[in-house]
C-alpha positions in Angstrom: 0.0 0.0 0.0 1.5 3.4 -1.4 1.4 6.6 1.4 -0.7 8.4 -1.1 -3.6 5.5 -0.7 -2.9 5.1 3.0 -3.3 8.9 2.9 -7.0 8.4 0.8 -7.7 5.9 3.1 -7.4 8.1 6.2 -9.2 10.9 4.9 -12.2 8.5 4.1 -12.4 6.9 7.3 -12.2 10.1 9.3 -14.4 12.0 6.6 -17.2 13.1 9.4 -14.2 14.6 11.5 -13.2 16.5 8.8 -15.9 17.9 7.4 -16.1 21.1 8.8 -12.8 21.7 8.3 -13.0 21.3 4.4 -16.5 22.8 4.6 -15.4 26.5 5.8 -11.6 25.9 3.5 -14.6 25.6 0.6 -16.7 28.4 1.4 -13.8 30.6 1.6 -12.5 28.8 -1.8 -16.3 30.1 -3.0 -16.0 33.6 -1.7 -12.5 34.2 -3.1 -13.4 32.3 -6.3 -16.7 35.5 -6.6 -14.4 38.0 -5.6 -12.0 37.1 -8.8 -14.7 36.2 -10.8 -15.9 39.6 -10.9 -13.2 41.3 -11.0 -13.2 40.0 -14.6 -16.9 40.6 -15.2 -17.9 42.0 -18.3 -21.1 42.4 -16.9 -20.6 44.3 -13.5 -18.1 46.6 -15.8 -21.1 47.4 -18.0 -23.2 48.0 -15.8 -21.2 50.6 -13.6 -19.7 53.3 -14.8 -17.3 53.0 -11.6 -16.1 49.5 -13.0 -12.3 50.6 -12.6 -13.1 51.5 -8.7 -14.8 48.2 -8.7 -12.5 46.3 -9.5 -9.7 47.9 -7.2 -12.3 47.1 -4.6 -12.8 44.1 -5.5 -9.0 43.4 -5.4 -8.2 44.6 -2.1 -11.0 42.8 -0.3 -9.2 39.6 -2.4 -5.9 40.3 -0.5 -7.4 41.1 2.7 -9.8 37.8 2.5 -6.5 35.7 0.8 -4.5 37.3 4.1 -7.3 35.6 6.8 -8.0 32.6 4.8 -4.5 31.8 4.8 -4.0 32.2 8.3 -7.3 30.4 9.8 -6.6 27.6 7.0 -3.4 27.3 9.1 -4.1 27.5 12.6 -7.4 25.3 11.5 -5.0 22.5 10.4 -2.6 22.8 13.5 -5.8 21.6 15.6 -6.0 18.6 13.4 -2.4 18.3 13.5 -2.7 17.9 17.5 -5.4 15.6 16.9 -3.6 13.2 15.1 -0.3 12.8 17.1 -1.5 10.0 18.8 -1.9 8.3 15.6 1.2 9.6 14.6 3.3 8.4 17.8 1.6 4.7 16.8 2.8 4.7 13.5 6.4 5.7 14.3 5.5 2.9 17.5 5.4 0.4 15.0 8.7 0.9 13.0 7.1 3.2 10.0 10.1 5.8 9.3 9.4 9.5 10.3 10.1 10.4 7.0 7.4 8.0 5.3 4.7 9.6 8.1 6.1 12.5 7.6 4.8 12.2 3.5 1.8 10.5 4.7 0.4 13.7 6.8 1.7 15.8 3.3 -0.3 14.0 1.0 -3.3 14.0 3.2 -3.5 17.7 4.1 -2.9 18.2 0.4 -5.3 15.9 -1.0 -8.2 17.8 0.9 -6.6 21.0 0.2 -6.9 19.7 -3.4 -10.1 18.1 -2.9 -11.8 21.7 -1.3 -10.3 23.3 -4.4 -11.6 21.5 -6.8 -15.5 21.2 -5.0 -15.0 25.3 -4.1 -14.2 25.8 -7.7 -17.2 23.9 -9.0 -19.5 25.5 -6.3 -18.4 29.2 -7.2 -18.9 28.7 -10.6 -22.9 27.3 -10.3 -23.2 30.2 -7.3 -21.6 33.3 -9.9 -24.8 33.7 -11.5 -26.5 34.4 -8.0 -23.9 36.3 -6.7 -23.4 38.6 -10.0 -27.1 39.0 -9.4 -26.9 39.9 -5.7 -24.1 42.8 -6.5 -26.2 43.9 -9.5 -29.7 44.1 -7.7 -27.5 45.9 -4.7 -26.3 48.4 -6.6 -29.7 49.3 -8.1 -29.6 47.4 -11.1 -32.8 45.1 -12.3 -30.9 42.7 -14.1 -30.7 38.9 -14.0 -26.9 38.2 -15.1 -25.8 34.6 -16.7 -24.0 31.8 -15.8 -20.1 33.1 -16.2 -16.7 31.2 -16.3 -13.4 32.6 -16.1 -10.5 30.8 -17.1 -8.6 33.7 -15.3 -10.2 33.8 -12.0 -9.7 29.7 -12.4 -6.2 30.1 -12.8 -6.0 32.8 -9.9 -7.8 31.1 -7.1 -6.2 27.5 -8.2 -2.4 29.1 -7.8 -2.9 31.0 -4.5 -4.6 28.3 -2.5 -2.5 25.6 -3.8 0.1 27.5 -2.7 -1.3 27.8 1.3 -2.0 24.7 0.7 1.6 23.2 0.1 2.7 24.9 2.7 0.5 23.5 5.3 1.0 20.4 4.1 4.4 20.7 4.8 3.9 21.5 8.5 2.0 18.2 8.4 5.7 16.8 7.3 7.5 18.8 10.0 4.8 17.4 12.7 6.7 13.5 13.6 10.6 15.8 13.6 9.1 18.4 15.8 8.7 16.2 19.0 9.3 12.9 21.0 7.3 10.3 20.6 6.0 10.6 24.7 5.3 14.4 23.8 3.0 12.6 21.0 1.0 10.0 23.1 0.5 13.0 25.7 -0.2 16.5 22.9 -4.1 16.4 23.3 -3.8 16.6 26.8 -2.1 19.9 26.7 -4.0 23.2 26.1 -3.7 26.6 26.6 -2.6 26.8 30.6 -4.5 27.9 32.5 -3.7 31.0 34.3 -4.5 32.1 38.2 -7.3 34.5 38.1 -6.0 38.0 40.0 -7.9 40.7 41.4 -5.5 43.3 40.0 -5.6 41.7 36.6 -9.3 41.8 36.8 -9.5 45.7 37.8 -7.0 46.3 34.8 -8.6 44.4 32.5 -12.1 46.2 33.2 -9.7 49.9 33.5 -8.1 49.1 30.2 -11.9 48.6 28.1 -13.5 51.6 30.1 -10.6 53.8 28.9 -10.8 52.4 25.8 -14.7 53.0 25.0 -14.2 56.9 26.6 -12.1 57.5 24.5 -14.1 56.3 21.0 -17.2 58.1 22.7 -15.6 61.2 22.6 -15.9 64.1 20.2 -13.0 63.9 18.3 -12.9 67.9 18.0 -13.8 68.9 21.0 -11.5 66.0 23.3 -8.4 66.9 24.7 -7.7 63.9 24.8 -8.0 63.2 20.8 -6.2 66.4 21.2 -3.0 65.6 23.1 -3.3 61.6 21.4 -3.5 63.6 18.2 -3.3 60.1 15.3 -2.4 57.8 17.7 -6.1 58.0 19.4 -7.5 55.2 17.6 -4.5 52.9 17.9 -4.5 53.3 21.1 -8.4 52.7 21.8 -7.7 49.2 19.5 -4.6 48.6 22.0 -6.8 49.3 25.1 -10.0 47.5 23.9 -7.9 44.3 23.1 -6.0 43.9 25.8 -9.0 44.6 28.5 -10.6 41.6 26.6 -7.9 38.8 27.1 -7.5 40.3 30.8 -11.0 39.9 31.0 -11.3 36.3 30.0 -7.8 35.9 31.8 -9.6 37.2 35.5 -12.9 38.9 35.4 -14.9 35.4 34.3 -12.7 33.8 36.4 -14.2 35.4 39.4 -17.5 35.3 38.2 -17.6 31.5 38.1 -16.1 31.6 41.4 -19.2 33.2 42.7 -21.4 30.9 41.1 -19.5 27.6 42.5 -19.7 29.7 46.2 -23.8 29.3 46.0 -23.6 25.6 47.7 -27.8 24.9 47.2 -27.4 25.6 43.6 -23.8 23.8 42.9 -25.1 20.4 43.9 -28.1 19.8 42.3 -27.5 18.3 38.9 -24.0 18.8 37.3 -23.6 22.1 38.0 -20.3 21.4 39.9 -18.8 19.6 36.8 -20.3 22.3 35.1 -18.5 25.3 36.9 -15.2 23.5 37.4 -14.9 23.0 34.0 -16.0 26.1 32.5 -13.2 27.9 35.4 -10.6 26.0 33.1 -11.8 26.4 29.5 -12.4 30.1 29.9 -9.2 31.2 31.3 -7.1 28.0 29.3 -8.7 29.2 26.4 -8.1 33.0 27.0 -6.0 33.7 23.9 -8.5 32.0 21.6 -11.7 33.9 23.6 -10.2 37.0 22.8 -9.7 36.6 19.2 -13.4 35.4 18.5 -14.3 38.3 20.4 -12.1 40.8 18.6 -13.3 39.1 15.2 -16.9 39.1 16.0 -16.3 42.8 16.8 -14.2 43.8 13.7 -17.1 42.2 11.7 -19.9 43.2 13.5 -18.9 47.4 13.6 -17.4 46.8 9.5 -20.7 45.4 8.2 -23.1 47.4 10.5 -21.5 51.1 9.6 -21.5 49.5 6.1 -25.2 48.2 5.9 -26.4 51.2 7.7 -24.8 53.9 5.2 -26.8 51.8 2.8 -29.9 51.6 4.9 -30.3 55.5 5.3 -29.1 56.4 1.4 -32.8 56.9 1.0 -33.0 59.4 3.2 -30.0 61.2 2.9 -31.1 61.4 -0.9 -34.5 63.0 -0.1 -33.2 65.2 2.0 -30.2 66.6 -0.4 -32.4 66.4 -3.2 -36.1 67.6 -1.7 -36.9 68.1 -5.7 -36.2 65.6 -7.8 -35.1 67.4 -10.5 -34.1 71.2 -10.3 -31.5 73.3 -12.6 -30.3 76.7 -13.0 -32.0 78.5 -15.5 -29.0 80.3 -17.7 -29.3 81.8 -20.8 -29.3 79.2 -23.7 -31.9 76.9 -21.5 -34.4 75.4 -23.2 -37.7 74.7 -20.9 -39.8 73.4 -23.7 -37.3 70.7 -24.4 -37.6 69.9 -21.0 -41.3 70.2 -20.2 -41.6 67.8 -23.7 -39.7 65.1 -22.0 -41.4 65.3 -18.5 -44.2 62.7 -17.7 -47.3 64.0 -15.4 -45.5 66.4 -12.4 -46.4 66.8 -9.3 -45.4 70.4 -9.2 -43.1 72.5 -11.5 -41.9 75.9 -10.1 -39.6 78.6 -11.3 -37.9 80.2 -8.4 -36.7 83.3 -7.9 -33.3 83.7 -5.8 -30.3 86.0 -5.2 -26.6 85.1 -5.0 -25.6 87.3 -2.3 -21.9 88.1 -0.6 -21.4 88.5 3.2 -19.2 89.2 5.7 -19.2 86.3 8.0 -16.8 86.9 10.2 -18.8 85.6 13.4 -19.9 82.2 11.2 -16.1 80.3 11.7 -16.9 76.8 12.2 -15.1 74.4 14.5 -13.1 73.4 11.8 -11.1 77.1 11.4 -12.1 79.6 9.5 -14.0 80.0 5.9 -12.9 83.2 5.4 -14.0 86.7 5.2 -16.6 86.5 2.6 -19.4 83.5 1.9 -22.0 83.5 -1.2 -25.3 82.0 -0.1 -28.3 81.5 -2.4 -31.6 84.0 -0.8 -34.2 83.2 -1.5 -37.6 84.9 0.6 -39.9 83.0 3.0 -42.9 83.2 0.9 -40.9 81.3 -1.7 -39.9 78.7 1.1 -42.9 78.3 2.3 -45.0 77.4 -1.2 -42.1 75.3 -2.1 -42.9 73.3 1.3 -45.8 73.3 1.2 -45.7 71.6 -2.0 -43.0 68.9 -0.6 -45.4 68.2 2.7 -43.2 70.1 4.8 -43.4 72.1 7.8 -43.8 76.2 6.5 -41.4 78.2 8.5 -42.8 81.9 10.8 -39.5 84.0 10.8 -40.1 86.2 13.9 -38.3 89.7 14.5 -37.5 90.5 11.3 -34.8 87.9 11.3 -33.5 84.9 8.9 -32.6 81.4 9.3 -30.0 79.7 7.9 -30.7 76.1 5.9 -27.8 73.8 6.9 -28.5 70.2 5.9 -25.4 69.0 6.8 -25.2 70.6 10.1 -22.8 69.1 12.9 -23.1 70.2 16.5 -19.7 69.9 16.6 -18.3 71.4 13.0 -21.0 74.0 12.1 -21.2 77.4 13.3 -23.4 78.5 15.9 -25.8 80.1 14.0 -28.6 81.8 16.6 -27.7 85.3 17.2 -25.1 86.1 14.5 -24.8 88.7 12.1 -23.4 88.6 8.9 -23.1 91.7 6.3 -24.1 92.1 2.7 -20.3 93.1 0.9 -22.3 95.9 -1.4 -24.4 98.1 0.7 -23.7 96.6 4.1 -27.1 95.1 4.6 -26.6 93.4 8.5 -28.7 90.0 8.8 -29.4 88.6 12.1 -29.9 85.3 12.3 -32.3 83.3 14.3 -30.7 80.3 14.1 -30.3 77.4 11.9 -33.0 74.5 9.9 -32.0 71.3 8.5 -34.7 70.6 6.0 -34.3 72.3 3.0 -36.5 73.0 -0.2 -33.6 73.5 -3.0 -31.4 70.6 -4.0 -27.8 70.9 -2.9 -26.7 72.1 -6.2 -28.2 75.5 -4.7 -25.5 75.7 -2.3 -26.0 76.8 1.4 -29.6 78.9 1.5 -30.4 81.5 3.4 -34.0 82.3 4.3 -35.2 86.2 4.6 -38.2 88.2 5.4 -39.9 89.6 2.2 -38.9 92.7 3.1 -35.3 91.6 4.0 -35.1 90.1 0.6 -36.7 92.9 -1.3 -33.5 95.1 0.0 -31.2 92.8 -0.9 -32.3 92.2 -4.5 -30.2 95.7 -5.8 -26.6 93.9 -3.4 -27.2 90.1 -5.2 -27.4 88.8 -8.6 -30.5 87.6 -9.5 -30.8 83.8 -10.3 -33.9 81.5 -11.8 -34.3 78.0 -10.4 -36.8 75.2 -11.6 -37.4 72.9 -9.3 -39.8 69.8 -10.5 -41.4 67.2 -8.9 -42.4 63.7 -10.2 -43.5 60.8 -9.3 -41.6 57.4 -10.0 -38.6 59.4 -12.0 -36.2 57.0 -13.1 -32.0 57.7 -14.2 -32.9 56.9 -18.0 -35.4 60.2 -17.6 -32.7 61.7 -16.0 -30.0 61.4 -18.5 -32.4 62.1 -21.6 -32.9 65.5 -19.4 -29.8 66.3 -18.7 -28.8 65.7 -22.1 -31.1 68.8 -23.5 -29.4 70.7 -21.1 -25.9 73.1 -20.7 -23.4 71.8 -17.8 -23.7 75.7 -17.0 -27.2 75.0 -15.7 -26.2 72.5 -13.0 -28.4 69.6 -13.2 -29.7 68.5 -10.0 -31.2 65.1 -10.4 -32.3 62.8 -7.2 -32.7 58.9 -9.3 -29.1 59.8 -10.6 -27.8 61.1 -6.9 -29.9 57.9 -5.7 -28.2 55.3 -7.9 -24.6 56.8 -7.8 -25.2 56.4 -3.4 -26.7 53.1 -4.0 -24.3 51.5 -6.5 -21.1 52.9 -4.4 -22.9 51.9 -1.2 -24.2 48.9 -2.5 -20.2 47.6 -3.8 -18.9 47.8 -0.5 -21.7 46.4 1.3 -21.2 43.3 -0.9 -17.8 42.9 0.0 -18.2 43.5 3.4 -21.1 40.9 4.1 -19.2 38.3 2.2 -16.2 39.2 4.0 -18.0 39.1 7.1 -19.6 36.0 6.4 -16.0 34.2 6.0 -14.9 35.6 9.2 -17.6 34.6 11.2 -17.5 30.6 9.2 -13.7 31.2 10.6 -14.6 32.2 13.9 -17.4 29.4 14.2 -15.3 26.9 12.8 -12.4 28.0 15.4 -14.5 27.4 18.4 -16.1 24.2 17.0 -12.3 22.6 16.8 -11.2 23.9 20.2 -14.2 22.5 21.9 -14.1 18.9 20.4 -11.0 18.7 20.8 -11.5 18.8 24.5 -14.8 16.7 24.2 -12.3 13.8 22.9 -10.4 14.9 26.2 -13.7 14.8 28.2 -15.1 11.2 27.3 -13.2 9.4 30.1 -15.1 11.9 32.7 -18.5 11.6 30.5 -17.9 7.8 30.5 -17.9 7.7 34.2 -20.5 9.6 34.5 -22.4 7.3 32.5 -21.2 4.0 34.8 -22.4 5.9 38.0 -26.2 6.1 36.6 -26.2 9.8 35.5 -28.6 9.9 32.5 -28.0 11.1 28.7 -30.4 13.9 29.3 -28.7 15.3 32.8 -25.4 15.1 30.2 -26.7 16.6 27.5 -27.8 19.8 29.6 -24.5 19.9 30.7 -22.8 19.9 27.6 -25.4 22.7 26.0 -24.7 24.6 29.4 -20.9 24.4 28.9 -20.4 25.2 25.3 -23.0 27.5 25.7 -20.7 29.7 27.8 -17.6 29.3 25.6 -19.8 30.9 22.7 -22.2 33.2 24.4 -19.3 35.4 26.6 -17.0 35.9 23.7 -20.3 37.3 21.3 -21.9 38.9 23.7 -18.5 41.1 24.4 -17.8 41.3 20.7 -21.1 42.8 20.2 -20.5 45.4 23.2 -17.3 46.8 21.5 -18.9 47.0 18.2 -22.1 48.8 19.6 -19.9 51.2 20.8 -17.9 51.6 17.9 -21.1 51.9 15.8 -22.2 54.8 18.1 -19.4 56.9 17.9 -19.5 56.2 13.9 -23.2 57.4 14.3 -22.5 61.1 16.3 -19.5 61.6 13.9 -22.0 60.5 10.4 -24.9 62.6 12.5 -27.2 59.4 11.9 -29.3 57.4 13.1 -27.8 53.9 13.5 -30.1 52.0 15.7 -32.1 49.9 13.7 -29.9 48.5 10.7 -27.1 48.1 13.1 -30.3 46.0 15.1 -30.6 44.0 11.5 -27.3 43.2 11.2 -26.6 42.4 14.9 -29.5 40.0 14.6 -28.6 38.3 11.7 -24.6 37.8 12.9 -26.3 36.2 16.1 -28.6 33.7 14.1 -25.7 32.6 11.7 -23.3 32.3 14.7 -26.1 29.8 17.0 -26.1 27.5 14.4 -22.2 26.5 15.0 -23.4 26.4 18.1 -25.7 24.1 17.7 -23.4 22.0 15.4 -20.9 21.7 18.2 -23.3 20.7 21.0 -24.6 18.0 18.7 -21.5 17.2 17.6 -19.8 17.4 21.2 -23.0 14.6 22.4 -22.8 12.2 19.4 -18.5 11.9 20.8 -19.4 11.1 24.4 -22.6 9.0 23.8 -20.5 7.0 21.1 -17.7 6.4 23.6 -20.7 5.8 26.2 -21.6 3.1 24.2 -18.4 1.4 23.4 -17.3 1.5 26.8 -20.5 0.3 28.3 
């Protein structure tokens, strides 16, 4: 019998063991296998007219998934490395050279490297058609793309995962020189070890994550601490948050189990003592491994949510840049019946009347420094304002005192000037304006620049210091792009087409790019981070079936185990989410005051749906964790 067969053989026989394993290498195989496929789409380049960002996108998120997967494919196979050095310390036990096991574990990591390739491959190419589609519909696009194959992204995905996977293989090969054959026979008893919990570890670890969310909750312009950090703030807060997580699995935990086990009533009914004493040992043996599915869960959790949300709210951010959708400046060589001709039934189609006027605005600097001197705003009167809101279902404003208000959709608390009580100066006839304060809902589209709202009388003075402009601002229902461009096409670049379908699509195709790299990103981090916690805890169920075992000869019943079990592995996935989710929720609000949005609910979606995909490696391992001791049960008994 060859090594290579012996190799097959082994593979086949332990198939069910190693099915998760080759399961998340394939999925990632899958995702990296999309992610070069459409670089070299035809389609998604046709379709956007952002295909060269695209596909620089679509790069970078290649390296940065190629990066992980190599790195989880490698620390995945050193858990079935330890696995198999009792087998190992048998074969060199019976006279088989180290060299010809040393071949054996090569061959047999690269055959299923080989054999995830090849059924990764296959899947990616039957799953492009979907995924095309799924990017397509993202980034507002009704289009149902075909089946494509690409010899290049083939070629691409076959070279750099044969590569990781040679070179695992060859730490299989190193595996029988690394150690003595007693170090073999005893590997899968050694772990992690397990520190002493400490009270001054504890109160540092809890220090180190408090400091570390003050700091991200602070306003970055205002802080003197951002201030004195200056570019080192946020590696810092990563520093902070990161270690305050390992100290917290190394301690804080610690202690907390220790108060549970102190509650005698409760310890010695059932299994809770097994329960407790083991979980004391896992969570703080397994503190380096805790913290990194925490960290991961975060990193994935804040990425995806800020991502998904930005696309959640483009809607809104749309209406409110573009309250018209469709509006231009009405210059000389216009021509409105060319317009009107193309139009379909309107809502309502205004001409407005406005002034470009220059002030002195010497009391409007901002937080950010200085404008300058001198700022044009677009006047416009509050009769104007109020029919065009009116018309748009908005709240009419009552300017009181004779004074104006200032329309500042993007207004920050912390950037924008302070608007109430500030003067600013027409530059010809040294009009003052006082304003009253400031309103974030606006009735001309950006493209109108910053408006100021007068008085009638206000305005009718400054109509001889401003230069007179014409606006048409139009409102339809349903408007689609392809209106939009045939518009635009009838008219100048001088007049400054405002369009909200073409503002919409260009948020939603940008948006809609990253949020399908993200998720799929996401999705290969958190099959990494399931499938990390589902080797580490079988491979101390094999450890656990002599305890299990006894268990079972002393008359405890499958059920009273089974609890147990779902009790135990429970805790190893539950504490490291649940803190995971904690950093990222306060990551996502300080991403929320800096954006000025409202993050609650898609960050609520996407929280939700992380959670869901994560129980069910959760469930995998408890049932997987059960059917080890209950066969052992058996064999034993």
């Amino acid at each position: 019998m060859t090594l290579f067969s012996l190799a097959r053989k082994n593979i086949a026989r332990n198939f069910s063991q190693y099915f998760l394993y080759i399961a998340s290498m394939v999925f990632s195989i899958v995702i990296y296998f999309t992610f070069v496929t459409l670089k070299y789409s035809d389609i998604v380049s046709d379709m956007t007219k952002s295909s060269q960002k695209m596909g620089s996108l679509m790069s970078g998120a290649a390296v940065v998934l190629l990066f992980f997967v190599a790195i989880f494919i490698a620390y995945s196979n050193s858990f079935f490395m330890k696995k198999r050095k009792k087998e190992v310390a048998l074969y060199a036990l019976l006279g088989v050279r180290k060299r010809q096991i040393g071949f054996m574990l090569f061959f047999e990591n690269l055959l299923l490297g080989v054999f995830s390739l090849v059924i990764g491959v296959f899947l990616g190419f039957l799953s492009s058609k979907l995924f095309v589609t799924l990017l397509i519909r993202l980034m507002g696009y009704d289009v149902v793309a075909p089946f494509t194959f690409s010899t290049e992204a083939v070629i691409n995905t076959a070279s750099v995962f044969l590569i990781i996977f040679f070179i695992t293989s060859f730490q299989g090969y190193r595996l029988i020189y690394q150690f003595k054959l007693i170090d073999l026979f005893h590997a899968s008893k050694k772990g992690e070890v397990a520190p002493k919990p400490s009270w001054i570890v504890a109160i540092l670890g809890v220090i180190s994550i408090g400091t570390g969310y003050w700091l991200a909750l602070q306003n970055l312009l205002t802080s003197e601490a951002w201030r004195i950090l200056g570019m080192f703030t946020p590696l810092i807060i990563l520093a902070t948050v990161i270690i305050g997580t390992f100290l917290l699995f190394h301690s804080v935990t610690g202690f907390v189990l220790t108060l549970f086990k102190r509650r005698e009533k409760w310890l010695w009914k059932g299994l809770h003592l097994m329960t407790i004493s083991q979980l004391l040992y896992r969570v703080r043996g397994n503190a380096r491994t805790l913290t990194v599915i925490a960290i991961l869960s975060a990193t994935t959790v804040t990425a995806g949510g800020a991502v998904y949300s930005l696309y959640y709210n483009i809607n809104d951010n749309v209406k409110l840049t573009d309250p018209n959708t469709f509006m231009y400046e009405q210059t000389a060589n216009v021509d409105n019946e060319k317009v009107t001709s193309l139009l379909p039934n309107t809502i309502y189609d205004e001409n407005i009347s406005a002034l470009f006027v220059t002030f002195e605005a010497k009391q409007l600097d901002s937080a950010m420094g200085t404008d300058g001197d001198k700022r044009i705003y677009t006047v416009i009167n509050e009769t104007t304002y109020n029919k065009l809101a009116k018309l748009q279902q908005k709240e009419e404003l009552n300017l009181k005192g004779n004074k104006a208000t200032m329309i500042d959709v993007q207004y920050h608390e912390s950037l924008s000037p302070k608007y109430a009580g500030k003067t600013i100066t027409a530059e010809k006839k040294g009009t003052t304006i006082t304003l009253e304060g400031y309103h974030e809902v606006p009735v001309l589209n950006l493209m109108a620049g910053m408006t100021l709202v007068v008085t009638n009388e206000q305005y009718k003075e400054l109509e001889i210091q401003g230069e007179s402009v014409q606006f048409r601002a139009i409102g339809v229902d349903d408007a689609t792009t392809d209106l939009s461009k045939k518009i635009a096409s009838v008219l100048p670049d001088k007049a400054q087409f405002s369009s909200a379908p073409e503002d919409y699509q260009n948020g939603i195709e940008g948006m809609g790019s990253l949020l399908f790299i993200g998720s799929f990103l996401g999705l290969v981090f958190l099959a990494a981070t399931g499938s990390i916690i589902y080797f580490k805890v079988l491979t101390e169920a094999e450890e656990d079936k002599s305890q299990y075992n006894m268990l079972y000869k002393m008359g405890v019943g499958a059920r009273e185990m089974r609890k147990t079990v779902a009790s135990q592995v429970f805790v190893i996935f539950s504490v490291p989410l649940v803190i995971g989710l904690t950093h990222s929720a306060v990551a996502l609000t300080a991403f929320s005051k800096l954006f000025s949005m409202d993050f609650t609910k898609p960050v609520i979606i996407w929280m939700v749906a992380y959670t869901a995909i994560y129980g069910i490696y959760y469930v995998l391992t408890v049932y997987s964790y059960n059917r080890i001791i209950t066969q052992n049960n058996k064999r034993e008994g």
